[in-house]
C-alpha positions in Angstrom: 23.4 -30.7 -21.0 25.2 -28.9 -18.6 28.1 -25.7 -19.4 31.6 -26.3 -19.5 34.7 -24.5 -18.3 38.0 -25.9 -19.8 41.2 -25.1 -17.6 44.4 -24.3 -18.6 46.2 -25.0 -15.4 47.5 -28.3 -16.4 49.2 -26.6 -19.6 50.4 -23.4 -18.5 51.9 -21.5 -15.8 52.5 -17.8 -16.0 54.2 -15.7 -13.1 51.4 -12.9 -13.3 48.2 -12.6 -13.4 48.2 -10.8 -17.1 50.8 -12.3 -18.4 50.4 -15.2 -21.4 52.9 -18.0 -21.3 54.9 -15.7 -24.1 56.8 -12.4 -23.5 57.6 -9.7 -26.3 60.5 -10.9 -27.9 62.2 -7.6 -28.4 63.6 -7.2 -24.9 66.7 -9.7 -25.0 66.4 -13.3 -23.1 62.8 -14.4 -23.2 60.7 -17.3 -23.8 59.6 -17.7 -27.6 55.8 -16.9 -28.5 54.1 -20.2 -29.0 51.2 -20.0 -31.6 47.8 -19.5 -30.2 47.0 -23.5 -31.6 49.9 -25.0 -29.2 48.6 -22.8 -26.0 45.6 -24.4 -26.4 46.3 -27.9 -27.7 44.1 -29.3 -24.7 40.9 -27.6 -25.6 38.2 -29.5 -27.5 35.9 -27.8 -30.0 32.6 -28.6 -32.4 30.8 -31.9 -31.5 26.8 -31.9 -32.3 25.2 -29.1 -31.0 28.3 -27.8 -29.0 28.2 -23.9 -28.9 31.9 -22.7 -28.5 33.0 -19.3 -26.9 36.2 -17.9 -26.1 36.2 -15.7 -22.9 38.9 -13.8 -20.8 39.4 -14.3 -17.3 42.2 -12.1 -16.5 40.4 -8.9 -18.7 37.6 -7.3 -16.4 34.5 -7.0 -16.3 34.5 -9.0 -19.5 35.8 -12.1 -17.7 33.1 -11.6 -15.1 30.6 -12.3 -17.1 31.6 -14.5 -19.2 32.2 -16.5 -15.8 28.8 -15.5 -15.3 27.0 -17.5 -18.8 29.6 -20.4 -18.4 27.8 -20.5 -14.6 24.4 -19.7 -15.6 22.2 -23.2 -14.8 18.8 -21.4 -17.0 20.7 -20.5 -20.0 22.1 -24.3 -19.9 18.5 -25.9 -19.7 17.4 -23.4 -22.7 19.8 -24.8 -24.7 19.3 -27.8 -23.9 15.5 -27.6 -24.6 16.3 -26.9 -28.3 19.8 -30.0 -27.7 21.9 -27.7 -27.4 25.2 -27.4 -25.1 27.6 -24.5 -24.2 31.4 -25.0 -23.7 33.1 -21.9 -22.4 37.4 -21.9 -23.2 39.0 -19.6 -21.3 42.1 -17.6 -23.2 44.7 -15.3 -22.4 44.2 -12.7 -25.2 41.4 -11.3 -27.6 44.1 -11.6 -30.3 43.7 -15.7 -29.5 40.1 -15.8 -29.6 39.9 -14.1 -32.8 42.4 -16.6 -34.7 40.3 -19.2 -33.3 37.0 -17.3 -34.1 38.2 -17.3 -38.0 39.3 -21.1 -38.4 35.5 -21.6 -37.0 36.5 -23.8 -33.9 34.5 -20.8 -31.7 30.8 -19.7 -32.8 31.6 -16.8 -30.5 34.0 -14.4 -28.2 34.3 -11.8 -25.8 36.9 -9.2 -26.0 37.9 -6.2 -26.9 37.4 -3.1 -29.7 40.8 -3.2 -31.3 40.3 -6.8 -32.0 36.4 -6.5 -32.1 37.3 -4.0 -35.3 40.0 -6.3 -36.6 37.6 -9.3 -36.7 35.0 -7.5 -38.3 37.0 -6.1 -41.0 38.6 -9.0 -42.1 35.7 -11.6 -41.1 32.2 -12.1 -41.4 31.1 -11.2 -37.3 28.1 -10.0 -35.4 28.7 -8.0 -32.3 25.9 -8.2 -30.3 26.6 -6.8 -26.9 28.5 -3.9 -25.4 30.4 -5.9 -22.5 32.8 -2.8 -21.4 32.9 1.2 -21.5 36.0 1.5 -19.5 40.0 3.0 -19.5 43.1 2.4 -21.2 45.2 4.6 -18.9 48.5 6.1 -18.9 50.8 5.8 -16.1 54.2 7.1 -15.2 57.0 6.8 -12.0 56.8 10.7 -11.4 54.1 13.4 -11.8 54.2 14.5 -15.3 51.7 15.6 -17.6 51.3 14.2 -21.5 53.8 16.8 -23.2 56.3 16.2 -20.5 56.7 12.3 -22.4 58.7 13.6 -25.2 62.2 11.7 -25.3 60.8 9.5 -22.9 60.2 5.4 -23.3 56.5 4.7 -23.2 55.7 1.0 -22.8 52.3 -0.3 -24.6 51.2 -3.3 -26.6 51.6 -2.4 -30.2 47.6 -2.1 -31.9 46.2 -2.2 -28.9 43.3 0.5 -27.2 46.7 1.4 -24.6 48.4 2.2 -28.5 45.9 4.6 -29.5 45.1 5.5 -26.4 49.2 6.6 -26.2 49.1 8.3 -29.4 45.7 10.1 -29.2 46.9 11.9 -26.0 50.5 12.8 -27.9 48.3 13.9 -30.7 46.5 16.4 -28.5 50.3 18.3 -27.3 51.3 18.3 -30.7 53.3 15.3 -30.1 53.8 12.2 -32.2 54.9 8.8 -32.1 58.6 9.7 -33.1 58.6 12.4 -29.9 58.9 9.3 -27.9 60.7 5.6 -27.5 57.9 3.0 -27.6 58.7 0.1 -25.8 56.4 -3.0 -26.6 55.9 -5.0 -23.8 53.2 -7.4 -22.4 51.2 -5.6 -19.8 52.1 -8.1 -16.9 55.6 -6.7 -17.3 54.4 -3.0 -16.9 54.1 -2.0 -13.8 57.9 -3.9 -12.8 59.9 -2.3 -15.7 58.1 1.1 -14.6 59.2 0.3 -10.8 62.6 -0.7 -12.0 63.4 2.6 -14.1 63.5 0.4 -17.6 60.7 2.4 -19.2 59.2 6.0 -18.1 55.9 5.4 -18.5 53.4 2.9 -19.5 49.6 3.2 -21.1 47.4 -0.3 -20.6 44.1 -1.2 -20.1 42.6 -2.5 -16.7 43.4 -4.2 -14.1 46.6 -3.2 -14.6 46.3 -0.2 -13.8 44.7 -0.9 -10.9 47.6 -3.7 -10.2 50.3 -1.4 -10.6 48.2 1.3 -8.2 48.1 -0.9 -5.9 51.6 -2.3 -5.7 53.7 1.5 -6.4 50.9 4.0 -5.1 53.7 6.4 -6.2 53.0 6.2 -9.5 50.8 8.5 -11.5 48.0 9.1 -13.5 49.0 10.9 -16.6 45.9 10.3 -18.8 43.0 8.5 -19.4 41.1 7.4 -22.5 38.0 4.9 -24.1 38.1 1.4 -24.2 35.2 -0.8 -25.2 34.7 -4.8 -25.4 31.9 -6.8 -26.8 30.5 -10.1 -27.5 31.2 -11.1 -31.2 29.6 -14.4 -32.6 30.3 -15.5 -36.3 28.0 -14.7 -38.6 26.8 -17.9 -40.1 25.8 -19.2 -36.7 23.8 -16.3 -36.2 22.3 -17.0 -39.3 21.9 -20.3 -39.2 20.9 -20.5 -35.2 19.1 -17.3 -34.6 17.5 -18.6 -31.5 20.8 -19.9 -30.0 22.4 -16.6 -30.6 19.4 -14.5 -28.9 19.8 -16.6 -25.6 23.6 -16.0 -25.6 22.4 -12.3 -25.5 20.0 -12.9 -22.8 22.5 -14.5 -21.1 24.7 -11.1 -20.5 22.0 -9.2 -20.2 21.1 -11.9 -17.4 24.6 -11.6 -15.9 24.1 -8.3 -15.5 21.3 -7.6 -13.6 22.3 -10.2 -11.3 25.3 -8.2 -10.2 23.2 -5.2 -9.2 23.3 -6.6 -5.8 26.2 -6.2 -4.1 26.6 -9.2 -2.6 25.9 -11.3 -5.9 28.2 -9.0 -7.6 30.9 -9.9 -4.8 30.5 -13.6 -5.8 30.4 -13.0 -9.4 34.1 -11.5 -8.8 35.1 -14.3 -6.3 34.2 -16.8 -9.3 36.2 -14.9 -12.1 39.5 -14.7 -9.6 39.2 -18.6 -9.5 38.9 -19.3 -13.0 41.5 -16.0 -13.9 43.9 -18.2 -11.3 43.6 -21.7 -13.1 43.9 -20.3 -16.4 47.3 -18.7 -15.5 48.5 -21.0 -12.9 48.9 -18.3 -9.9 46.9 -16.9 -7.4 45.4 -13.7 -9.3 46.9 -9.8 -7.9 43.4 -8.3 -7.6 41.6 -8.4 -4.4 37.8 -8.7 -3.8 36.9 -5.0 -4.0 39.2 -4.0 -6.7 37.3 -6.4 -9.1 34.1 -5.2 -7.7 34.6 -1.7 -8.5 36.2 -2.0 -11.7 33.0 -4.5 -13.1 30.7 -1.3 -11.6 32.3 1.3 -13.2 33.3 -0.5 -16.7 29.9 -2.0 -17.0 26.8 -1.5 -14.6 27.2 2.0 -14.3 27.7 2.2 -18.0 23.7 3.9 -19.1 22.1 1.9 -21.6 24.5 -1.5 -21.3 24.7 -4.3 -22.4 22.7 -2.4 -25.4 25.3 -1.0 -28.4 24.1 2.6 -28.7 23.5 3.5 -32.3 26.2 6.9 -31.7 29.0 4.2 -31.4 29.1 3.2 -35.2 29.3 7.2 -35.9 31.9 8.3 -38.5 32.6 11.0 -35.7 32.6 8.2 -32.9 35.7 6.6 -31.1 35.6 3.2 -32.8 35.8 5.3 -36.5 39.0 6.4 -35.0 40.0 3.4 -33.9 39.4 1.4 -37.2 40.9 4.4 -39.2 44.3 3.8 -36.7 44.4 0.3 -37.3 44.4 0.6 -40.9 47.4 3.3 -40.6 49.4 0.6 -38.9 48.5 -2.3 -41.0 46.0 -4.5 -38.8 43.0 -3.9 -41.3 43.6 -3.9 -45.3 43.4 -0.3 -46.3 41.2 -1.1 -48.8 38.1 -2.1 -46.2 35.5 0.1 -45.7 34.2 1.6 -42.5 30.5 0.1 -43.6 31.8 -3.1 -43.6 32.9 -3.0 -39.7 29.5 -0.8 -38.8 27.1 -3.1 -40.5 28.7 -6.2 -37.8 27.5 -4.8 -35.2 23.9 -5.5 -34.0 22.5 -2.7 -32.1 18.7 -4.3 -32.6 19.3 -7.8 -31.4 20.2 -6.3 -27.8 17.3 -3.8 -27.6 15.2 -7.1 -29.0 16.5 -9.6 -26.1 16.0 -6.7 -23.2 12.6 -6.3 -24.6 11.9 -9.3 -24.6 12.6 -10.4 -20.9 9.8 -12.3 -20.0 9.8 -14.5 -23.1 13.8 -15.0 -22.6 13.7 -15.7 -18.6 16.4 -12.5 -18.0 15.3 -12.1 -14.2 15.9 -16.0 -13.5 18.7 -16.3 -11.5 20.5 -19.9 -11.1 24.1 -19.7 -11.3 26.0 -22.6 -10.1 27.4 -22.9 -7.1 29.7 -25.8 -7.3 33.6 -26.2 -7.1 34.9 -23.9 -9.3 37.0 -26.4 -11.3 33.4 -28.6 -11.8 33.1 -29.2 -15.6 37.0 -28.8 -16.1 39.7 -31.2 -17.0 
């Protein structure tokens, strides 16, 4: 059985590359949100043996290797071995994947920590793999630094690592949320609004950044702070398909050795502008070498990855922070505990997989090389 990539193309079309087919619908005259189940009406899930997961093209490097295990030709014939298949659904946001995570249409998903912690507290996950150790960052028209934001409006999506990101840094001055005029906004519409005067500043997490960089290199860097994304599967397919779940492991820890090499790294990126284009219907903003270093830095230069180090479940550690935020703001009951969140992720099963690489074929490399839109409808 071979892997499947299911486009959106035929559904959607969105004017930038981060953009889903929605818009915040504080900001006057703008297309109403359509629930995550209509954007994806055209997907297919379950069948026998079908092992769904939810990935993100237009989120790097996450959607680089996701491209990577939807590509990967020896995972495919291990899973077939046991008749097994893998079908790879591409979404716009981790928000999306986690609703459809919860109604059990995906066994798995790739995105990131504020939704990582969400799904965890509230469901019954296993993260598994440390897929990004990158930047939310905060960007505004003129030089400025963080204390120079008060009275200003500071654009960010609401519960997201941009949010705390934003608030941390005001924290640090003295500052607070009230010191300021949040603005939610989609991060597609970012780097415009700050280009246009509408907002003074805005705090996101990459590419856009790099996006807006790239398009106003007049802008500038006001702060910078932790993001993290990982592989989350549910817990009773762990359970109840251990094996399955180990080769999904060995699959990213597979994807990224590969792009050690430069030039396999190169394609890896070429692939994941392809898919990031079909899924939103337009050619995608980042160029070759933009994607490239953003997949180094976020993820194979990160020591240790894709392993979870143990100091990331710390009551001291960023994610405790994180979770403790969320619950401030309403994402996660108040009444869940922090061991509930630490004891979903797996910081063995990694370790285990890399261990094991021999048994689990991590240094065979067969990625396929085909059209990218092979295996799509």
């Amino acid at each position: 059985m071979r892997i499947l990539i299911k486009s959106l193309a035929p559904v959607l079309l969105i004017s930038f590359c981060l953009c889903a087919c929605s818009r915040d619908e504080s900001g006057g005259a703008r297309a109403k949100v359509k629930p995550a189940a209509d954007r994806y009406a055209g997907y297919n899930f379950g069948g026998d043996e079908v092992i769904d997961l939810g990935s993100q093209p237009l989120t790097l490097p996450e959607g680089a290797v996701a491209e990577l295990i939807s590509r990967d030709a020896a995972l495919a014939s291990r899973l077939a071995a046991s008749g097994s298949s893998l079908r790879v659904h591409p979404f716009f946001k981790g928000k999306d994947i986690a609703e459809f995570l919860a109604s059990g249409k995906l066994q798995g998903g790739i995105f990131a920590d504020m939704p990582a912690l969400t799904a965890a507290a509230t469901g019954d996950f296993v993260c598994v793999a440390l897929m990004k150790e990158g930047f939310a960052s905060i960007i505004s028209r003129k030089a400025m630094l963080m204390r120079d934001l008060k009275g200003k409006r500071v654009a960010t999506g609401v519960g997201s690592a941009a949010h705390f990101t934003l608030l941390s840094a005001l924290q640090n001055e003295g500052l607070t949320e009230k010191d300021i005029t949040l603005v939610p906004m989609e991060v597609s519409e970012m780097p415009q609004a700050l280009a246009k005067g509408k907002i003074d500043a805005f705090s996101a997490w990459e590419p856009t950044p790099t996006l807006a960089f790239a398009a106003h290199p007049e802008f500038h860097l006001v702060h910078k702070g932790l993001s993290y994304g990982f592989l989350c599967l549910r817990r009773d397919f762990v359970r109840a398909r251990p094996a399955e779940a180990r080769e999904l492991a060995a699959a990213v820890g597979r994807a990224c050795a590969w792009m050690r090499i430069p030039k396999d790294l190169e394609q890896a990126a070429g692939w994941t502008a392809a898919s990031a284009a079909r899924l939103q219907g337009a050619p995608y903003q980042l160029n070759r070498r933009a994607m490239t270093n953003i997949i180094r830095n976020d993820l194979l230069n990160v020591p240790g990855a894709p392993r979870i180090p143990a100091a990331l479940m710390s009551e001291e550690g960023l994610l405790y922070k994180k979770f403790t935020f969320l619950k401030r703001i309403g994402k996660i009951p108040e009444s869940t505990p922090w061991a509930k969140v630490r004891d979903s992720f797996d910081i063995e099963m990694m370790r285990q997989v890399m261990a094991e690489g021999d048994k689990l074929a991590l240094q065979r490399f067969d990625y396929r090389n085909s059209d990218p839109s092979d295996g799509a409808k």
